[in-house]
Structure formats: C-alpha cells, structure tokens
HTML snippet that shows the backbone in 3Dmol.js (N, CA, C, O; Angstrom):
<script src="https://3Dmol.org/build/3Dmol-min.js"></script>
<div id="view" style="width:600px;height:400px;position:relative"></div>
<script>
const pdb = `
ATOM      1  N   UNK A   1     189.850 -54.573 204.119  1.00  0.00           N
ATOM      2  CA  UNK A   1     190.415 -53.425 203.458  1.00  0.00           C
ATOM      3  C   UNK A   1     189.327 -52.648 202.711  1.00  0.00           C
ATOM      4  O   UNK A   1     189.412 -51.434 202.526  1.00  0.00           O
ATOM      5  N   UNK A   2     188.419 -53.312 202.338  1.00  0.00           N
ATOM      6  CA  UNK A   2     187.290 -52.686 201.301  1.00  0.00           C
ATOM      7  C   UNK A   2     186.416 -52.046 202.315  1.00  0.00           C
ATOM      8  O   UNK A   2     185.731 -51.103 201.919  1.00  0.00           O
ATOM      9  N   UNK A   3     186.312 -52.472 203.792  1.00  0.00           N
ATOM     10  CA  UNK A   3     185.275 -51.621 204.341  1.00  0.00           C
ATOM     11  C   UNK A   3     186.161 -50.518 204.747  1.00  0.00           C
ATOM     12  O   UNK A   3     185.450 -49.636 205.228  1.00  0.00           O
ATOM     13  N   UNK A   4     187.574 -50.137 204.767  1.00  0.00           N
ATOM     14  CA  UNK A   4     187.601 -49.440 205.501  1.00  0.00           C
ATOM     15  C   UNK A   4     188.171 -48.188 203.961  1.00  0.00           C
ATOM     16  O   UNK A   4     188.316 -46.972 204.080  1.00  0.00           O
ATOM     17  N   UNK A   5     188.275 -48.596 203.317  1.00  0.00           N
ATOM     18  CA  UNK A   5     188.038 -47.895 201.782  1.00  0.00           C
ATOM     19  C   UNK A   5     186.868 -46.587 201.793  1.00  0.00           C
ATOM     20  O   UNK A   5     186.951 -45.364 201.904  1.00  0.00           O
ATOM     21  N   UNK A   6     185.684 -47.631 201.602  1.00  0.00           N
ATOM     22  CA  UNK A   6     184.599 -47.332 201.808  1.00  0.00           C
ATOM     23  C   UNK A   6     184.147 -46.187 202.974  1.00  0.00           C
ATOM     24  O   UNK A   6     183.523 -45.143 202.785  1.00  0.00           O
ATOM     25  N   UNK A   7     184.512 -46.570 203.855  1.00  0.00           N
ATOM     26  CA  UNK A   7     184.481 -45.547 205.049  1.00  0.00           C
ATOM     27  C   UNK A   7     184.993 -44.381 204.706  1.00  0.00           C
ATOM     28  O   UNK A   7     184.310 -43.359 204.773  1.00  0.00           O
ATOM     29  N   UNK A   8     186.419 -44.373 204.242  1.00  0.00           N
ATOM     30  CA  UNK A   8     186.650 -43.429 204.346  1.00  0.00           C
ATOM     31  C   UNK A   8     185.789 -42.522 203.339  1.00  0.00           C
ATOM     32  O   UNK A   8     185.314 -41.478 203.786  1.00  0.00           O
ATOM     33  N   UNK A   9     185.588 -42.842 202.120  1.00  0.00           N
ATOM     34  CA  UNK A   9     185.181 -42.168 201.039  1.00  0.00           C
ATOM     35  C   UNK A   9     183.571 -41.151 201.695  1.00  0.00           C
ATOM     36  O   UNK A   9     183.106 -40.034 201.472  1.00  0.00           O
ATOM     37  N   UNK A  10     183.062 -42.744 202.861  1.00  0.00           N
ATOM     38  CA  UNK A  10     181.838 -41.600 203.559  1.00  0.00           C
ATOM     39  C   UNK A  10     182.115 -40.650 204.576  1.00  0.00           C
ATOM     40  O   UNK A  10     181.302 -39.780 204.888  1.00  0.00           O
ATOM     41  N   UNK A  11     183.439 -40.804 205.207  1.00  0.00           N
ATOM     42  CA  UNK A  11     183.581 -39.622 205.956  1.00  0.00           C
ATOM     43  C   UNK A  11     184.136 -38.427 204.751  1.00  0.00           C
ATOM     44  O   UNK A  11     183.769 -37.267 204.938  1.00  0.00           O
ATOM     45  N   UNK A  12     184.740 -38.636 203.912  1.00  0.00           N
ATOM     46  CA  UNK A  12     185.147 -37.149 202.695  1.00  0.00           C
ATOM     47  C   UNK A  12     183.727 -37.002 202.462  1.00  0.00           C
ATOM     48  O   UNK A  12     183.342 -35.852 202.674  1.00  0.00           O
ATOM     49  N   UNK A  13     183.231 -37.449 202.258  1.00  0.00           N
ATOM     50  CA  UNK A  13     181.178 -36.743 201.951  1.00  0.00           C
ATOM     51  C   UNK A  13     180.723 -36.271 203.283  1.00  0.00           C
ATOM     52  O   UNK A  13     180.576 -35.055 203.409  1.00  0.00           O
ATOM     53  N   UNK A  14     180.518 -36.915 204.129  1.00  0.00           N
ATOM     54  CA  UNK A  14     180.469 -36.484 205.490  1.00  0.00           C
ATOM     55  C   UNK A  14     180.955 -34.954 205.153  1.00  0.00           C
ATOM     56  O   UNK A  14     180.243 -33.989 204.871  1.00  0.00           O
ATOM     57  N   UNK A  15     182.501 -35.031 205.277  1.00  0.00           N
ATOM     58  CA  UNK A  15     182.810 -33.124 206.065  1.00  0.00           C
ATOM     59  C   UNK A  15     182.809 -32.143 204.531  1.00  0.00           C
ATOM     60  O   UNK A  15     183.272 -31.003 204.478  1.00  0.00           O
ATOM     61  N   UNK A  16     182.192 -32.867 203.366  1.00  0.00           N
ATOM     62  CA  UNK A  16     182.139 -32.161 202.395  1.00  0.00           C
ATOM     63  C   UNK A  16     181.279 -31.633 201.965  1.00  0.00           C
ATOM     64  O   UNK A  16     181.407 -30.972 200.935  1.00  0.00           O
ATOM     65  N   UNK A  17     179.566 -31.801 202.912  1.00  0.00           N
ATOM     66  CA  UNK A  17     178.541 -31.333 202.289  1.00  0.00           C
ATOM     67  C   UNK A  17     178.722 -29.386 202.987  1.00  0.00           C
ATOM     68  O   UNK A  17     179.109 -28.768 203.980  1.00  0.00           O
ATOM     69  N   UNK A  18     177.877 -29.072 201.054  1.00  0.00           N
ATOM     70  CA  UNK A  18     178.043 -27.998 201.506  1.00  0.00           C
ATOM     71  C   UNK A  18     178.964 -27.013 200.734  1.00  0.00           C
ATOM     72  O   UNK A  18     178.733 -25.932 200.192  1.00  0.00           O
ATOM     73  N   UNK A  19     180.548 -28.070 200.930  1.00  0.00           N
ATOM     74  CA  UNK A  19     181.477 -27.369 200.526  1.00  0.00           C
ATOM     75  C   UNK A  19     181.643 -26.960 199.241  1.00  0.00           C
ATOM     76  O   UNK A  19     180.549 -27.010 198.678  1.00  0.00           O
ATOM     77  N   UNK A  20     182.591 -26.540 198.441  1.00  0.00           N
ATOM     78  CA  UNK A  20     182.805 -26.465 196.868  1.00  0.00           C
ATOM     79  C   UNK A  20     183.846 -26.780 196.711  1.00  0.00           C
ATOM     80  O   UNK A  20     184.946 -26.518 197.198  1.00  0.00           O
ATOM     81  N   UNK A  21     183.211 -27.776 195.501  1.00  0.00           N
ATOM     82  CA  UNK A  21     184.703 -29.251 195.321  1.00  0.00           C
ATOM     83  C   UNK A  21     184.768 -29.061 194.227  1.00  0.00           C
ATOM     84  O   UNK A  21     183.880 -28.594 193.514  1.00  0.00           O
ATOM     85  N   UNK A  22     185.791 -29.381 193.931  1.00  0.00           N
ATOM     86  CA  UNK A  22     186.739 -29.291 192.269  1.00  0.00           C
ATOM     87  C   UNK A  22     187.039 -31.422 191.846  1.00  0.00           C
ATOM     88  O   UNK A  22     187.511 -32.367 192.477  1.00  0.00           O
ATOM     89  N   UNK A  23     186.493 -31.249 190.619  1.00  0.00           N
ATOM     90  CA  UNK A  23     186.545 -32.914 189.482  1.00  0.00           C
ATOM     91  C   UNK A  23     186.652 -32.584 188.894  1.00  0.00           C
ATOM     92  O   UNK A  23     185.863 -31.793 188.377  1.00  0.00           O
ATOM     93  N   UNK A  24     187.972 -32.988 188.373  1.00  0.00           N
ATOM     94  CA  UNK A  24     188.200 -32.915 186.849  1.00  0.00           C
ATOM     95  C   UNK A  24     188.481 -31.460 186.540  1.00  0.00           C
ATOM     96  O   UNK A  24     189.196 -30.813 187.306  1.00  0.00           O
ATOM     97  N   UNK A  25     188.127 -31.090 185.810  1.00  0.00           N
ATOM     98  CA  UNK A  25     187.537 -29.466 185.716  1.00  0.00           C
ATOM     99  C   UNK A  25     186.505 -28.937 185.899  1.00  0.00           C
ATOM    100  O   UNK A  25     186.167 -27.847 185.436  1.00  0.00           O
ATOM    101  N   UNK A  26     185.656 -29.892 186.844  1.00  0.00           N
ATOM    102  CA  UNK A  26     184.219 -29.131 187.072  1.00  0.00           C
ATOM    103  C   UNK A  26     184.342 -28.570 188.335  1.00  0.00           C
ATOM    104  O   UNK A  26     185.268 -29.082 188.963  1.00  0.00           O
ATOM    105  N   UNK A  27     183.729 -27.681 188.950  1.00  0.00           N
ATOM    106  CA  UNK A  27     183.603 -27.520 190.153  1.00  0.00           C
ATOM    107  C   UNK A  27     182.404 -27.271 190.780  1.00  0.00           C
ATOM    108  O   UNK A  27     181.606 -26.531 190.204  1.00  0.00           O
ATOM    109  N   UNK A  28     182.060 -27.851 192.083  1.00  0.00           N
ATOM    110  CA  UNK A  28     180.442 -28.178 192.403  1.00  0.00           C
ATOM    111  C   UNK A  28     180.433 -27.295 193.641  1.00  0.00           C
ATOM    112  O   UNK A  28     181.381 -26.621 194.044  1.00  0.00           O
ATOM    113  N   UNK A  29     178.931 -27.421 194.318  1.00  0.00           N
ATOM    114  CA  UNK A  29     178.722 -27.093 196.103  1.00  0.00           C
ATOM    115  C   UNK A  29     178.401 -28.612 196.788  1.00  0.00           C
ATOM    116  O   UNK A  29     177.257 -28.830 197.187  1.00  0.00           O
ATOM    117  N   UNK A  30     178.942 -29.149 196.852  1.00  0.00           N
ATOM    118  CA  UNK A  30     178.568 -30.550 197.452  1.00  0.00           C
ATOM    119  C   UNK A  30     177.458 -30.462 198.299  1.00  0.00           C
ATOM    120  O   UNK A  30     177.383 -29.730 199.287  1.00  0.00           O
ATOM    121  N   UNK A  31     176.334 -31.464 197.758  1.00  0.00           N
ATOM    122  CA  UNK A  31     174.908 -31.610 198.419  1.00  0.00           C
ATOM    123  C   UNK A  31     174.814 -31.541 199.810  1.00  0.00           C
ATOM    124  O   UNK A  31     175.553 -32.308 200.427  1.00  0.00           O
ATOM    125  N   UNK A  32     173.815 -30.537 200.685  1.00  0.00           N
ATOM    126  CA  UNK A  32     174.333 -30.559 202.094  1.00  0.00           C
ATOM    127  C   UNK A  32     173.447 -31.168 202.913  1.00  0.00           C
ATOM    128  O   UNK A  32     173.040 -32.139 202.275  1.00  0.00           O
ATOM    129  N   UNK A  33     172.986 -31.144 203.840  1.00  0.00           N
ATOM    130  CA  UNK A  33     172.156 -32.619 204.762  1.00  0.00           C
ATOM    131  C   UNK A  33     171.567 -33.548 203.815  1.00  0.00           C
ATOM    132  O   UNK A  33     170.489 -33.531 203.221  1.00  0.00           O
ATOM    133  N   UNK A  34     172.842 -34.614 203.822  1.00  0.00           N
ATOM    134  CA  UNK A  34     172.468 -35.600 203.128  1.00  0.00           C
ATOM    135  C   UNK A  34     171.612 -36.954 203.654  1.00  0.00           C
ATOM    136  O   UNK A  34     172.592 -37.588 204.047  1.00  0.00           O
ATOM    137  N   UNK A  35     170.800 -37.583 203.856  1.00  0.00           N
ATOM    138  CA  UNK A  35     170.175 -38.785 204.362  1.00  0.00           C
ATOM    139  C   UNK A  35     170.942 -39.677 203.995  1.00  0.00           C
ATOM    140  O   UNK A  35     171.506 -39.661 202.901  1.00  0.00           O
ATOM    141  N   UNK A  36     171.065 -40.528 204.806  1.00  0.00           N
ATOM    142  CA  UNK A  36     171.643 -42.237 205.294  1.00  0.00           C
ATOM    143  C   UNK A  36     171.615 -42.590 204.035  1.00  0.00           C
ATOM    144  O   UNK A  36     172.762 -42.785 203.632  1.00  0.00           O
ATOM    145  N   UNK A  37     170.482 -42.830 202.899  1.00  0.00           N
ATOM    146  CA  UNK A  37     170.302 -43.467 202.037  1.00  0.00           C
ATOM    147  C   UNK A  37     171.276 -42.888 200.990  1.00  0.00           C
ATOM    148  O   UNK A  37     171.833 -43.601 200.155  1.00  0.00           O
ATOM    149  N   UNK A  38     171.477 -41.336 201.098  1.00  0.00           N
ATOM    150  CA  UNK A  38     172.254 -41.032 200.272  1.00  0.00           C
ATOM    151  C   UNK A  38     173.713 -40.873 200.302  1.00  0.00           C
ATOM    152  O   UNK A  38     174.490 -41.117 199.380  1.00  0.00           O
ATOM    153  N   UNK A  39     173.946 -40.503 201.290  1.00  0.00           N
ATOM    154  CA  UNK A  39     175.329 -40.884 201.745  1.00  0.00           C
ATOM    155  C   UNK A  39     175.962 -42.321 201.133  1.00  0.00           C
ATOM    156  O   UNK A  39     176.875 -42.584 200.350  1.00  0.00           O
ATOM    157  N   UNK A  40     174.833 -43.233 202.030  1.00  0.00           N
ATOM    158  CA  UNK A  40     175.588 -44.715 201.633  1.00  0.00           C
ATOM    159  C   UNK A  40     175.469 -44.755 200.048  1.00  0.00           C
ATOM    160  O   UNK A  40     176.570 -44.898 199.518  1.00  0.00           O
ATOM    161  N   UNK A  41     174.520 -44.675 199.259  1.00  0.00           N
ATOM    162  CA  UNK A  41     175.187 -44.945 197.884  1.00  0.00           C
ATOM    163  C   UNK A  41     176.112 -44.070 197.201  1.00  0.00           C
ATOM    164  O   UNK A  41     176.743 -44.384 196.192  1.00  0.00           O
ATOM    165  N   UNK A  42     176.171 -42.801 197.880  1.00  0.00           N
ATOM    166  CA  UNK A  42     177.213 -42.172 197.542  1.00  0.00           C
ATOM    167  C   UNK A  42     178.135 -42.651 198.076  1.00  0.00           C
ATOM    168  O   UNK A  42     179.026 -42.488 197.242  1.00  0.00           O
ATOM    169  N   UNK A  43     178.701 -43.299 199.168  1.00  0.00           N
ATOM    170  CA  UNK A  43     179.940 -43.502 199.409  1.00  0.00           C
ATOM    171  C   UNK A  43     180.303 -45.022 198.528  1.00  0.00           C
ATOM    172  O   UNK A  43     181.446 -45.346 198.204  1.00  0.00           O
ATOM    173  N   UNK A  44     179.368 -45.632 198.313  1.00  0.00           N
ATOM    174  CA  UNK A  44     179.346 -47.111 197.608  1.00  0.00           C
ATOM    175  C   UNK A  44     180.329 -46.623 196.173  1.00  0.00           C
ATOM    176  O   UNK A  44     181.519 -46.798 195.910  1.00  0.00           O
ATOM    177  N   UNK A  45     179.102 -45.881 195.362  1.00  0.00           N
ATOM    178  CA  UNK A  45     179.954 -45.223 194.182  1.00  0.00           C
ATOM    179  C   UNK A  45     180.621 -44.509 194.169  1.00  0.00           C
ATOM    180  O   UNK A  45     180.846 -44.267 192.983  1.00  0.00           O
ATOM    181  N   UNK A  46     181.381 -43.695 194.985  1.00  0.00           N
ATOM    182  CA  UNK A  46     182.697 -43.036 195.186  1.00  0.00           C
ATOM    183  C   UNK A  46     183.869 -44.312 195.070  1.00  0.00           C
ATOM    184  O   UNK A  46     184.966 -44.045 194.581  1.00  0.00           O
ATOM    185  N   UNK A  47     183.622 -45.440 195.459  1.00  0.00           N
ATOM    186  CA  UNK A  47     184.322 -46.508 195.566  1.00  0.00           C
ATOM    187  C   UNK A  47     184.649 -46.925 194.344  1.00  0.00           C
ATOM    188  O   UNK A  47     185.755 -47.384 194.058  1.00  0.00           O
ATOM    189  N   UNK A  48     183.834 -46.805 193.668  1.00  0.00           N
ATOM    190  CA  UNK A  48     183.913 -47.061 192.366  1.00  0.00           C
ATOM    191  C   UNK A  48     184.549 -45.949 191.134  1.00  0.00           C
ATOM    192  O   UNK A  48     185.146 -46.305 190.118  1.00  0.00           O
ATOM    193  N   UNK A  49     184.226 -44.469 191.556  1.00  0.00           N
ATOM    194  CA  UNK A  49     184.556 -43.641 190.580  1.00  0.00           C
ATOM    195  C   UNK A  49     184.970 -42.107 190.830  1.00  0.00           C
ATOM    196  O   UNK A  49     185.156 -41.192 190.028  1.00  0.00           O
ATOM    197  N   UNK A  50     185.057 -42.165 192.418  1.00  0.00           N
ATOM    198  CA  UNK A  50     185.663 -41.610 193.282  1.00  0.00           C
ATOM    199  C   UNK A  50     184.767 -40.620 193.547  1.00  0.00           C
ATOM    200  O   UNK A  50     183.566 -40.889 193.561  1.00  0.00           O
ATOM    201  N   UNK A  51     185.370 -38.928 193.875  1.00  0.00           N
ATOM    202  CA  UNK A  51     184.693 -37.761 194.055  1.00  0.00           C
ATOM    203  C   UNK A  51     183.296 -37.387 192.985  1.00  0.00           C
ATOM    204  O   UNK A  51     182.312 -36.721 193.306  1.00  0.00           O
ATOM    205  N   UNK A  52     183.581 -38.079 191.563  1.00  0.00           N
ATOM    206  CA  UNK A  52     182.582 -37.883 190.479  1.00  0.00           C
ATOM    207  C   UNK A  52     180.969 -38.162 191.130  1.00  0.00           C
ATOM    208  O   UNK A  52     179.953 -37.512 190.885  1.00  0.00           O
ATOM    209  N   UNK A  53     181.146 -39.480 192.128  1.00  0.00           N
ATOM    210  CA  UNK A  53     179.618 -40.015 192.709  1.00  0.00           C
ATOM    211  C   UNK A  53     179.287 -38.807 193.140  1.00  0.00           C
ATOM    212  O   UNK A  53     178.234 -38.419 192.635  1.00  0.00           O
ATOM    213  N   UNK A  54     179.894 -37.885 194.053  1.00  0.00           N
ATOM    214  CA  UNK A  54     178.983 -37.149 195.003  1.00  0.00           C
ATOM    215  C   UNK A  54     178.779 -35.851 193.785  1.00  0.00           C
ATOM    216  O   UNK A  54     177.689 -35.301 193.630  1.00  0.00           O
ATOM    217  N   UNK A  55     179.701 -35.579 193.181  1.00  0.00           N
ATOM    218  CA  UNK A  55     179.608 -34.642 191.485  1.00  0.00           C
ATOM    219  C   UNK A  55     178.112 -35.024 191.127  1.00  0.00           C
ATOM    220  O   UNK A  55     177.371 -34.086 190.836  1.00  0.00           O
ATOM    221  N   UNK A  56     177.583 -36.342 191.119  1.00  0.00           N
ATOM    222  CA  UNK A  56     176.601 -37.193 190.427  1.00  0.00           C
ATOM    223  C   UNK A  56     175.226 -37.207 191.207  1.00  0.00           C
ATOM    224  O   UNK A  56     174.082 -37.476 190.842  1.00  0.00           O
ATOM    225  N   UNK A  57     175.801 -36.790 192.502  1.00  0.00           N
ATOM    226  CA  UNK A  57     174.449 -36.442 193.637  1.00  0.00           C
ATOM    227  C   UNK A  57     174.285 -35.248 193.635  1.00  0.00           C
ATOM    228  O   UNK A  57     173.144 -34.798 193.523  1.00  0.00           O
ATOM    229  N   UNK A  58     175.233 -34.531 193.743  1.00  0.00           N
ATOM    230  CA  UNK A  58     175.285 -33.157 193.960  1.00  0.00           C
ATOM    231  C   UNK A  58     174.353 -32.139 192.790  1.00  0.00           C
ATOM    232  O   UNK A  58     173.453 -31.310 192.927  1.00  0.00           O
ATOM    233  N   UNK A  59     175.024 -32.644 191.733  1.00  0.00           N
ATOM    234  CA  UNK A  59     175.179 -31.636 190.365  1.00  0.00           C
ATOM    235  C   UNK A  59     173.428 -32.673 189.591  1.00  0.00           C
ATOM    236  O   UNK A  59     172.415 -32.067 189.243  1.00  0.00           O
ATOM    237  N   UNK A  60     173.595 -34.305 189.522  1.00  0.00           N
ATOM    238  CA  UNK A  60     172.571 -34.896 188.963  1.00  0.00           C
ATOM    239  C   UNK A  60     172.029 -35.450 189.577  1.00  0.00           C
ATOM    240  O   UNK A  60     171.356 -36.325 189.033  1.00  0.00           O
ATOM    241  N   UNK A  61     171.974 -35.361 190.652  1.00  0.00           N
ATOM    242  CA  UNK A  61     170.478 -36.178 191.703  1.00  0.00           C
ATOM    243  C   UNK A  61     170.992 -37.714 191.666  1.00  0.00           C
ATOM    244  O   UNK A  61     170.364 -38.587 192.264  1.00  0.00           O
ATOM    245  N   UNK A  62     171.938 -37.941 191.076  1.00  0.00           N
ATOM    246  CA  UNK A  62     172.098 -39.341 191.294  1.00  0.00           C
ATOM    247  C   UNK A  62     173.718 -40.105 190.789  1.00  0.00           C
ATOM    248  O   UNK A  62     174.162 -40.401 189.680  1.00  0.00           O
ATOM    249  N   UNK A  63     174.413 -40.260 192.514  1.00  0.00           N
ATOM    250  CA  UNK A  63     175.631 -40.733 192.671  1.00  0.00           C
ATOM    251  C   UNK A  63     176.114 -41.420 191.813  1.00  0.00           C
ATOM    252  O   UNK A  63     177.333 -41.511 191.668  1.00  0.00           O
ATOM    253  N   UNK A  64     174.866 -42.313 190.746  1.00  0.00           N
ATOM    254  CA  UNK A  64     175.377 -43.776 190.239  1.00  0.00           C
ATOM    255  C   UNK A  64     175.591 -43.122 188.586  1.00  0.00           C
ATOM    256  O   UNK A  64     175.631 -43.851 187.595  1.00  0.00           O
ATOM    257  N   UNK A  65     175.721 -41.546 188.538  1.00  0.00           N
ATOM    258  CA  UNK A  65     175.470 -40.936 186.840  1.00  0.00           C
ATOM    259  C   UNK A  65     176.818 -41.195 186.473  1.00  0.00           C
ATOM    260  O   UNK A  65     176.790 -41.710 185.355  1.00  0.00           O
ATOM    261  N   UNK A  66     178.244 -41.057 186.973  1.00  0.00           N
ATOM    262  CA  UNK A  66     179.112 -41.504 185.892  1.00  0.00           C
ATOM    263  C   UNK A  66     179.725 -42.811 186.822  1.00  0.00           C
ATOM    264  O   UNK A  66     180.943 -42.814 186.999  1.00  0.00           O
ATOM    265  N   UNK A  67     179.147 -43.598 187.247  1.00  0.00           N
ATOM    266  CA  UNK A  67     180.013 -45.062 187.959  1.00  0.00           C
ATOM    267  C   UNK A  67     179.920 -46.099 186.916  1.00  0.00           C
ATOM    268  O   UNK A  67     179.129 -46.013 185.977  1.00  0.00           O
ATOM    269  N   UNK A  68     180.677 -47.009 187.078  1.00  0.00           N
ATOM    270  CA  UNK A  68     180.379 -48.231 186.325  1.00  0.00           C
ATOM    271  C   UNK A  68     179.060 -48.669 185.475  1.00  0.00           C
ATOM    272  O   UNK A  68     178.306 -49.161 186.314  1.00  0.00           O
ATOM    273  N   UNK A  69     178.606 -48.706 184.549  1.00  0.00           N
ATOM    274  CA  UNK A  69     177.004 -49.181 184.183  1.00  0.00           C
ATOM    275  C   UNK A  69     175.943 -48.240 184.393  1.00  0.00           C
ATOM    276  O   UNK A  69     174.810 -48.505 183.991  1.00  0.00           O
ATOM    277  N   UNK A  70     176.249 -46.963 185.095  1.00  0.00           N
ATOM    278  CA  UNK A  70     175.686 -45.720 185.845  1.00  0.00           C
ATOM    279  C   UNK A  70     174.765 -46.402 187.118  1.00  0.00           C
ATOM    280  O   UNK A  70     173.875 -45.740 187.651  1.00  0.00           O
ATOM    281  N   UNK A  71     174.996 -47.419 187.428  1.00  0.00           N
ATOM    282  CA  UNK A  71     174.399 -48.315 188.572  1.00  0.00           C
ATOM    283  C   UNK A  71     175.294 -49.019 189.475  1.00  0.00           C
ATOM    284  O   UNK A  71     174.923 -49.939 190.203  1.00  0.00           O
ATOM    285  N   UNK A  72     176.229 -48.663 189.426  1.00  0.00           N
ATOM    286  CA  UNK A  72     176.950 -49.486 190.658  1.00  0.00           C
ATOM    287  C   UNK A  72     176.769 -49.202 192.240  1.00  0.00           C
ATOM    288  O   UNK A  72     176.911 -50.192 192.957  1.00  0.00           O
ATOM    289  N   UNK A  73     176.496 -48.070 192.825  1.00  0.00           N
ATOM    290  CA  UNK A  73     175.789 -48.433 194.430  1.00  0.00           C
ATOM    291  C   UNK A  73     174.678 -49.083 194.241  1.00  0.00           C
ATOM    292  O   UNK A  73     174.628 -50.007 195.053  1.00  0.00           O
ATOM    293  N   UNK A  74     173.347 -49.039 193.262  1.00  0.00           N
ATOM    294  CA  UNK A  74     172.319 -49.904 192.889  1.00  0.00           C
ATOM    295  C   UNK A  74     172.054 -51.095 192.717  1.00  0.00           C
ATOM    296  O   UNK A  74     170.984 -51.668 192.921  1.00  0.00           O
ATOM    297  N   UNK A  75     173.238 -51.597 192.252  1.00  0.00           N
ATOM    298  CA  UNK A  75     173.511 -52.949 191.755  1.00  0.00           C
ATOM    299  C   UNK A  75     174.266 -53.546 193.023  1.00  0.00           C
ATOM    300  O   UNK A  75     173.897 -54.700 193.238  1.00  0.00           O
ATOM    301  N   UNK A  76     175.500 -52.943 194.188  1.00  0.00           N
ATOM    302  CA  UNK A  76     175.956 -52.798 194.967  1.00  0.00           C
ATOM    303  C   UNK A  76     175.145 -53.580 196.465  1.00  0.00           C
ATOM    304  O   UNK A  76     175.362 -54.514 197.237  1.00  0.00           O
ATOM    305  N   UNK A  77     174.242 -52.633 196.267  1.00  0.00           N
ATOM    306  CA  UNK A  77     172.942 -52.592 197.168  1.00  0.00           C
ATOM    307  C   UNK A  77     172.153 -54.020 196.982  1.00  0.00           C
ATOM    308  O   UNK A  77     172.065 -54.894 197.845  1.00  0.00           O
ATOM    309  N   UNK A  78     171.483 -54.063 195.385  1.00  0.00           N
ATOM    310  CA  UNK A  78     170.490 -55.114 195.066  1.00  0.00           C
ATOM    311  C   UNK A  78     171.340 -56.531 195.550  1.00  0.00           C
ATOM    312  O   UNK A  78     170.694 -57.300 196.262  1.00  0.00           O
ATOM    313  N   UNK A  79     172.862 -56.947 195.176  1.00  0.00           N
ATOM    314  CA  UNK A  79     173.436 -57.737 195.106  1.00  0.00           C
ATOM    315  C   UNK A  79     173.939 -58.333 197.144  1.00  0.00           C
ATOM    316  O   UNK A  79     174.280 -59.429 197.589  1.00  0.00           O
ATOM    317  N   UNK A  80     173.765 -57.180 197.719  1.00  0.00           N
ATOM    318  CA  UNK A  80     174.030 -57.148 199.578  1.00  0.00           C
ATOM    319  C   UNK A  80     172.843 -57.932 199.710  1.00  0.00           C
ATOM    320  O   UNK A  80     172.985 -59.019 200.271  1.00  0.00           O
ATOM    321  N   UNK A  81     171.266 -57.492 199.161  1.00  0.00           N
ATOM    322  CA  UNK A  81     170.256 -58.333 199.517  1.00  0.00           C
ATOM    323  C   UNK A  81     169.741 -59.460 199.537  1.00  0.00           C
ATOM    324  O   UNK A  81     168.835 -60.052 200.122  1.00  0.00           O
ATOM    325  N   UNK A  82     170.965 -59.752 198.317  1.00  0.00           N
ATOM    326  CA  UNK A  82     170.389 -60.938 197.578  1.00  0.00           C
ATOM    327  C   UNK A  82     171.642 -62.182 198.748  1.00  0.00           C
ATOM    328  O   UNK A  82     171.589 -63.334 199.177  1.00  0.00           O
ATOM    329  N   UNK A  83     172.493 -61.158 198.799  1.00  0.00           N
ATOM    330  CA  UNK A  83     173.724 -62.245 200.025  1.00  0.00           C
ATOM    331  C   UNK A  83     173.036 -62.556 201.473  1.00  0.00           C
ATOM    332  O   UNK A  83     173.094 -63.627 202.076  1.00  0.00           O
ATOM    333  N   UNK A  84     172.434 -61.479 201.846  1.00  0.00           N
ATOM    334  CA  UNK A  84     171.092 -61.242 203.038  1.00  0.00           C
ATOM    335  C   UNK A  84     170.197 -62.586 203.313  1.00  0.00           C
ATOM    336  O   UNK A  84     169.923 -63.346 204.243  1.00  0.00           O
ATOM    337  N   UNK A  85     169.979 -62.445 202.246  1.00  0.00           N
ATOM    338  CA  UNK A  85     168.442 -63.280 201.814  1.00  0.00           C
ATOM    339  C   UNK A  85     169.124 -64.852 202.253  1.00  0.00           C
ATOM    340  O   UNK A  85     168.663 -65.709 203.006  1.00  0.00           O
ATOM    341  N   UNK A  86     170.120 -64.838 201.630  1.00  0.00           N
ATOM    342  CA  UNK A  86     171.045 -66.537 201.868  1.00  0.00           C
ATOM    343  C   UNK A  86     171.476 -66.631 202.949  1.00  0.00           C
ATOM    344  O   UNK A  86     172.004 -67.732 203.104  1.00  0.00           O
ATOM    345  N   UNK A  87     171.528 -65.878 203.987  1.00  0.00           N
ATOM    346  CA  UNK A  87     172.396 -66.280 204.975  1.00  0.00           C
ATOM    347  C   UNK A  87     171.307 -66.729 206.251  1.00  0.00           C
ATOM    348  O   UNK A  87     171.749 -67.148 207.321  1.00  0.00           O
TER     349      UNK A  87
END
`;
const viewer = $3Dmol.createViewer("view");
viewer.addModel(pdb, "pdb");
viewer.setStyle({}, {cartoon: {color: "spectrum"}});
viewer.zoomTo();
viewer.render();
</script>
C-alpha cells in the first residue's frame, strides 16, 4: 500500500511541473524538468507532508523544508541504505 501511495504522489509531480499549484494559501509554479533525484525525494516527502514537499522544491530548493524534522526523504533515503547494506 505504501508503494503505491508513494507512486502516486510521483506521478501528481510528474504532470505538475511547470504548473501553478495552490497550498494552503500559497500559490507556486511547480519546478519544471525535474531530475530522478528530485522527483524521488520529492515524492518521498510529499508522503509525508503532501503537496507542501514540492511547495519546498519548488519555492525553497528543498522538498524536505516543511516535512517531518525538515529531513524526512533524507533520512528516508539514508535509512533504505542502511536496509541495502544488510541484505
């Protein structure tokens, strides 16, 4: 269920770069050719704090500015490697 969560949150970034999105009361241009790297932690922390991550890429260079700890695709990420590493 969590991967397919996840997915979806990267296909709404997917057909959203570019566009102009409304959070909260802010309203942005969603970041447009985004790289692999950014996508995926944007879609990681969207998981976590929804449309705000890509608000957080878009608007502050960085998905993880209002998520959990302001690091949760980071921590997300560090914690996949560390499961990696064990298997």
């Amino acid at each position: 269920m969590g991967a397919s969560i996840l997915d979806q949150h990267r296909e709404m970034i997917l057909h959203s770069q570019g566009v102009v999105l409304r959070v909260g009361g802010d309203e942005f241009t969603g970041k447009p050719d985004l790289t692999d790297e950014e996508l995926l932690r944007t879609a990681i922390a969207s998981y976590n704090c929804g449309l705000w991550a890509y608000y957080g890429l878009s608007v502050e260079g960085d998905p993880d500015f209002r998520s959990t700890g302001r690091n949760y695709s980071a921590d997300t990420l560090a914690r996949a490697a560390v499961f990696r590493s064990l298997l």
